[in-house]
C-alpha positions, 0 to 999 in steps of 0.5 A: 759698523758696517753689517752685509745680510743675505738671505739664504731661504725663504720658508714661508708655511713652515712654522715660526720660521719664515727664513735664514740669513748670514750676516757679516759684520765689518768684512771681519766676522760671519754669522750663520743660521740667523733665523727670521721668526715670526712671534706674537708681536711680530717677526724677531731675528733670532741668533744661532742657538744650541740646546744645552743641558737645561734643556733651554737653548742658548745663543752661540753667538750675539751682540753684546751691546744694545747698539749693535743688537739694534742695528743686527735686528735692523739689518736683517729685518731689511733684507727679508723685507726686501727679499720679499718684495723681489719674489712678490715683483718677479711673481707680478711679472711672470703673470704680467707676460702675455700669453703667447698665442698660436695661430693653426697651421693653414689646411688645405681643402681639396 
């Protein structure tokens, strides 16, 4: 199956999530508000959810085999990781620029 993610936002500091994501699945099925986690054992990807009257949150939609939930996980696990390395590469590069200097004007002297 062919799964394209986006990540939307990036919200590193604020609690367990680290940032939100959309997937489309075959250029037939989107889902939005998939949410990178960071848990105990490390980040997670957790599916759009609502609470309901338990209490409990439920999963509005998501993946009904293994396989697919796998490759879900997968995919968007790449693509957080690699949103992280842009911001890291373009933070290293707006330090990286020279500073400009800038030469006084000449005086005169009378």
């Amino acid at each position: 199956m062919k799964i394209d993610v986006r990540i939307n936002s990036l919200t590193p500091g604020e609690g367990n999530v680290k940032a939100i994501a959309s997937a489309n699945l075959d250029d037939c099925f989107a889902v939005r508000n998939i949410r990178v986690m960071e848990g105990k054992n490390g980040l997670f990807v957790s599916m759009p959810s609502q609470k309901g009257q338990d209490g409990e949150y439920h999963d509005i939609c998501f993946p009904t085999t293994a396989e697919l939930r796998k490759q879900l996980n997968g995919a968007v696990a790449e693509a957080y990781k690699q949103a992280i390395v842009q911001i890291q590469e373009q933070s290293n590069a707006n330090f990286s620029q020279p500073e400009q200097t800038y030469e006084a004007a000449p005086t005169m002297s009378m």
